[in-house]
N, C-alpha and C positions, 0 to 999 in steps of 0.2 A: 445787714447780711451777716449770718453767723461763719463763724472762722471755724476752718476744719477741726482745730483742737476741740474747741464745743463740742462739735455734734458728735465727734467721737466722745469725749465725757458724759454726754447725755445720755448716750447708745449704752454703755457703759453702767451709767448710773440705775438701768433696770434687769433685775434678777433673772427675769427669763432668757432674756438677751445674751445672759454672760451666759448663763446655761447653755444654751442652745448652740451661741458658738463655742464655746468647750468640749461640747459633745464634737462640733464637724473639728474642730484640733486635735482631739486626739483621732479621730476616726482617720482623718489624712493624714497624720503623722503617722498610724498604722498603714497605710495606703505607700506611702514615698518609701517604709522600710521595704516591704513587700514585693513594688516594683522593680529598685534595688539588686533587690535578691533575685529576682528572675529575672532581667538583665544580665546581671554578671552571671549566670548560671545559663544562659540561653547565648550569648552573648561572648561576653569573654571568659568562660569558664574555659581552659587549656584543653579539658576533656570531651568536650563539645567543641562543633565547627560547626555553625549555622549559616549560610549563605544570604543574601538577602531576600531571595525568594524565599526560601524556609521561616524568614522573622519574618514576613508580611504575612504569609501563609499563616502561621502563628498566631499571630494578630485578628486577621479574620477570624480564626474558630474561636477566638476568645472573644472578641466584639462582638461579630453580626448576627449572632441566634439572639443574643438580648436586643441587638437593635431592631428587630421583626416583632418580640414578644412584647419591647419596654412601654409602646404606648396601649399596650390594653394591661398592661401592671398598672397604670397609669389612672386606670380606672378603680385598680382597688385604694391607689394613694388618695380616691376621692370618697371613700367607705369604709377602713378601716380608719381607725384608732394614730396619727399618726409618730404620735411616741410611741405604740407598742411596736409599729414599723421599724421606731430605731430601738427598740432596745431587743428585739428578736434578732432583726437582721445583723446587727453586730454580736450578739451572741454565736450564730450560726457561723458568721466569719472564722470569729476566733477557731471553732470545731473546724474548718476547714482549713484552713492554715494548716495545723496539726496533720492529715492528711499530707496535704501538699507539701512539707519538710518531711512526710519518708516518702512519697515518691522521690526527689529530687536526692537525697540521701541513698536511695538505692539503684540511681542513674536513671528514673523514667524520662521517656522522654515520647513516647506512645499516648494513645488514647488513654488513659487513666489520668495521665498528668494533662491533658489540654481538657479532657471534661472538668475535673476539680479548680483548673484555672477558669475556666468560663463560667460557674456558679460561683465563682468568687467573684470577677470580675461584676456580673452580672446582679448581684448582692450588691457593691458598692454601686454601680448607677442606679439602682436602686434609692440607695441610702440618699444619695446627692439629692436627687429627684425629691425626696421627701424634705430633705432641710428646705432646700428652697421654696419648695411648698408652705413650709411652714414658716417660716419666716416672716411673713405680714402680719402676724398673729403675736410678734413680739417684737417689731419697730414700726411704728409709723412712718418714720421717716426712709423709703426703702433707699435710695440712692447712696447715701451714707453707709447705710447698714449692707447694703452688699458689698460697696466699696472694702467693707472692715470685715466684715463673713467672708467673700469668698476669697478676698486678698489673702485674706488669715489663713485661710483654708490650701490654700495655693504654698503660703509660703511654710507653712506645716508640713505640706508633704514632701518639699524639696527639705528643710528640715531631717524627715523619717530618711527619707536614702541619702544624707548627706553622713549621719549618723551609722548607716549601714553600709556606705561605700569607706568611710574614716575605719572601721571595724573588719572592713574587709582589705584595706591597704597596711594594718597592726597586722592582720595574719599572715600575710602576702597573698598565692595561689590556693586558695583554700580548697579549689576542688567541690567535688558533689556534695561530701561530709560539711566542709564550710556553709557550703551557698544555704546549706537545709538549716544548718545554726540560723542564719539572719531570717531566711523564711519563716523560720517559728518564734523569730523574734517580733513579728507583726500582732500577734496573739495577745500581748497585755493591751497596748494602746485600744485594740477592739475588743477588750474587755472594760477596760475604764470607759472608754464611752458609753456601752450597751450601762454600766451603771449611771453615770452623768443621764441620761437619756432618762431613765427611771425616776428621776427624783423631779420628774413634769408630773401635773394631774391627766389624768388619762383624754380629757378633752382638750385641754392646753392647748393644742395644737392645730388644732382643725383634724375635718373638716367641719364646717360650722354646725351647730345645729339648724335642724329643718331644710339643710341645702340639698336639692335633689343627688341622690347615692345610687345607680344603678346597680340592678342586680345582678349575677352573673350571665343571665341570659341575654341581657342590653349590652354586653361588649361592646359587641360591633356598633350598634345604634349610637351608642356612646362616643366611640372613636368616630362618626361621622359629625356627631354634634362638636367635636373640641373642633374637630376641622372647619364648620361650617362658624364657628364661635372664632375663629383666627381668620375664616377669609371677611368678617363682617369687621375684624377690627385690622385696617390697613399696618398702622404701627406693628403688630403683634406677628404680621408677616412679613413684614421689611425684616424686622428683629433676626426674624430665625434663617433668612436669608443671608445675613452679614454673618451669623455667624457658623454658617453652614460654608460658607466662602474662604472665614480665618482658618476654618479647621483642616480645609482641602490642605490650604497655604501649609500649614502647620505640621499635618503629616508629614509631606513632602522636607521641612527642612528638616524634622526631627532623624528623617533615615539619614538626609546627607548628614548630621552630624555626629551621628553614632557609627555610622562606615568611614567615615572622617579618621576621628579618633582608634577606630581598631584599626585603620592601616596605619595611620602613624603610631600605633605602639599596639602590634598585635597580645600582646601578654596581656594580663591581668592590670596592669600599670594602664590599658587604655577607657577601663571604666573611670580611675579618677580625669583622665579629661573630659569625658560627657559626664561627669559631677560636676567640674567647675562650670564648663555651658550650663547645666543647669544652675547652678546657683546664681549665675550671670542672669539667666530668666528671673528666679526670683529677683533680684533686686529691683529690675526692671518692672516687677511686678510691684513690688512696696511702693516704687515711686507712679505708677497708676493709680495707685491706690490713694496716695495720699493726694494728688493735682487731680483728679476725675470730679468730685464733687464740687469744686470750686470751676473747677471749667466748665461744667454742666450748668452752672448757675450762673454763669457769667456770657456763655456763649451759647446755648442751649445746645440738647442732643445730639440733632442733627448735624449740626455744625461741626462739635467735637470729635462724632463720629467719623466725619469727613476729612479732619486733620489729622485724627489717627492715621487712618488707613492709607493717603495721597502720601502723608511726610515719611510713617513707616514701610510705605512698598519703596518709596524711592533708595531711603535709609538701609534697607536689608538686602538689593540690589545691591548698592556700594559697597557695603560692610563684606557680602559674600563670596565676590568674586575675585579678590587675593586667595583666598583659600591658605590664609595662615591661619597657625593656632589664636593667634590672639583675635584674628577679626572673626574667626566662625565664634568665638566666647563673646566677640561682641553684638555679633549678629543675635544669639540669645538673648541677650539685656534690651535690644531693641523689640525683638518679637515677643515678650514678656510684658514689655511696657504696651505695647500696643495692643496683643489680644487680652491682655485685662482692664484696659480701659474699653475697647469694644466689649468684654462679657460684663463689665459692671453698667453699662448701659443698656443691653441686652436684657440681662435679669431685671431692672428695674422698669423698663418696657413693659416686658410678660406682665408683671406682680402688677401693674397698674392698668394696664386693660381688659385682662385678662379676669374672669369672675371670680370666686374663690371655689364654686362646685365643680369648676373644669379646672382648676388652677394645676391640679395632678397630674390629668392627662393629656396637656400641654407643655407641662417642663418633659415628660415621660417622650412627648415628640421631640421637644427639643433634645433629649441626650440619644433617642433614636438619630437625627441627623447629626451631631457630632460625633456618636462611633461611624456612621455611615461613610461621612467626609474624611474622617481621619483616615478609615480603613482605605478606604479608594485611590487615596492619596500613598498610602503607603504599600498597596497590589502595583499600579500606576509605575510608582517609581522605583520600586524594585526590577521590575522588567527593563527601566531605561538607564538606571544611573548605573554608573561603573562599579566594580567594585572597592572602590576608594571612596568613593561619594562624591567626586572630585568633578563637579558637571557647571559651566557655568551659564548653559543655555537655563538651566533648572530654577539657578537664584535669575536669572531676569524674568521669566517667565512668575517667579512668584512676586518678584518687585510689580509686574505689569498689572497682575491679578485685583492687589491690593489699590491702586492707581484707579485701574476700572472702577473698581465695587465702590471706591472714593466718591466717585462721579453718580455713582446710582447711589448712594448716598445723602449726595447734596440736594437730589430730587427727589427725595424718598419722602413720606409723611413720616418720620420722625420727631417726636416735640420737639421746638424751636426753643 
């Protein structure tokens, strides 16, 4: 049995690999700045007063037009080139950024600024969709390598807005003129990637040669074949089910914890508490990262899966219904640790049953059902939670969630 340190060294030890995650590091490190910034700007910017209908509202227009279009994009991730995917689409980023720091610089807060958010937005599920794609084509080993890609990728972007919330607590209320400074601070990280991205051979990547590439007229045909291609492989659908379930879970505690924190410190002071929940998540995420591939091997899949979700619904129940500062920062360490050991076993699911000429327009469904869930989740609970965030039917209702899905779990066709 090889020891986690190995196969990370191994991982390691081949050039496209570091590439490739270098590229998705900096690119979410550009991603966590960015968020950050619109956060605090939407959020707890003094000059803005967003209600929690208005942030879920938000939210939609910025998620669900990509999650309609993402799985026939999905289709060209399985015909274009898919380095030149990342090295355009992080170009185009960076050019949008720039945009999006003078709307927010000269108070938009209309239709200009939520379309330029949703082609951004909309660009990175994009990019995601493509690393993961690509990604078989530079480890053999997938379970490892997503454990240490998307872990990495994860704790990069809490990284980017840890860096942009430390920079925004140096300025204190920075106001519109601040919030556009860190905005336009997302612009180099998605310039180093779109070059990191560059330095692949133009095939490197997939999709394979000779693998069937529909044309633009086979969309639709296309999108019926990845569907018929996921209901023929059981595993591939259990997958996207678990993790269409974390995300419902996820939305929903992400608003209680950010109505949380701006009622306990309505000023600018209440973005550094949802930075430390969040960095709380990351940690919780490194250590997924680093016990998932050895529990996998030790317990299989399904099993793991099962203990994530039964031990973490009961866990996040407990943790959230004090509604102190400390337990809602520990309630993130715990749902960190759990939805990234469910998505490093997820991803390695898809990448394994999944062919490699649908492989595209497969993850393109799967980040269509994580905005879907996320968004529903956060329409849902904007309507019912207070405006404190302070609900404790909410965290058992997500402890019960996770409990359930635990159970269809344990009966799922997941590898053993």
């Amino acid at each position: 049995m090889r020891q986690a340190g190995t196969t990370v060294r191994s991982l390691l030890a081949r050039g496209d690999f570091r590439r490739l995650l270098a590229t998705r590091l900096s690119a979410q490190f550009g991603d966590g700045v960015l968020q950050a910034a619109l956060a605090g700007t939407v959020l707890f910017n003094p000059q803005r007063a967003a209600d929690p209908v208005e942030v879920a509202a938000a939210f939609a227009v910025l998620l669900l037009p990509w999650s309609l279009v993402g799985p026939f994009a999905g289709v060209w991730l399985d015909r274009w080139s898919r380095r030149q995917v990342l090295v355009h689409a992080d170009l185009l980023r960076a050019g949008l950024v720039a945009v999006l720091a003078l709307l927010v610089a000269g108070g938009s807060a209309g239709a200009p600024f939520l379309l330029t958010g949703l082609v951004l937005f909309s660009v990175a599920r994009f990019v995601l969709s493509a690393l993961s794609a690509s990604l078989p084509h530079t480890a053999p080993d997938l379970v490892p390598a997503n454990a240490l890609s998307t872990t990495s990728g994860a704790v990069a972007t809490v990284a980017g807005g840890a860096v942009a919330v430390a920079l925004q607590q140096v300025a204190g209320s920075p106001g519109d003129a601040g919030y556009a400074a860190l905005t336009l601070g997302a612009a180099g990280p998605y310039l180093l990637a779109a070059a990191l991205a560059a330095g692949f051979a133009r095939g490197a990547l997939g999709p394979d040669e000779g693998a069937a590439r529909p044309s633009a007229r086979q969309v639709v045909a296309g999108m019926v074949a990845g569907a018929r291609h996921v209901r023929a492989r059981p595993p591939a659908g259990t997958a996207l089910t678990l993790i269409t379930v974390h995300r419902l879970c996820f939305g929903l505690v992400t608003l209680v914890t950010l109505l949380f924190f701006r009622g306990a410190s309505p000023s600018g002071e209440g973005l550094l508490g949802a930075g430390v929940a969040l960095a709380a998540g990351a940690c919780g995420t490194l250590l997924a990262a680093a016990v998932t591939p050895a529990a996998v091997r030790r317990l299989g899949t399904a099993r793991w899966v099962t203990l994530l979700l039964g031990a973490g619904g009961l866990l996040l129940a407990a943790l959230g219904l004090p509604f102190l500062p400390a337990t809602v920062v520990l309630t993130g360490a715990v749902l960190g640790f759990l939805g990234q050991g469910v998505k490093i076993c997820v991803d390695a699911t898809l990448q394994q049953v999944v062919d490699d000429d649908v492989r595209g327009r497969v993850f393109s469904v799967y980040d269509m059902l994580v905005n879907v869930g996320y968004v529903a989740a956060l329409l849902v609970a904007a309507r019912l939670l207070p405006a404190d965030g302070v609900s404790p039917p909410a965290m058992v209702a997500v402890g019960a969630a996770y409990v359930l899905t635990a159970g269809f779990a344990a009966r799922s066709s997941l590898p053993r």
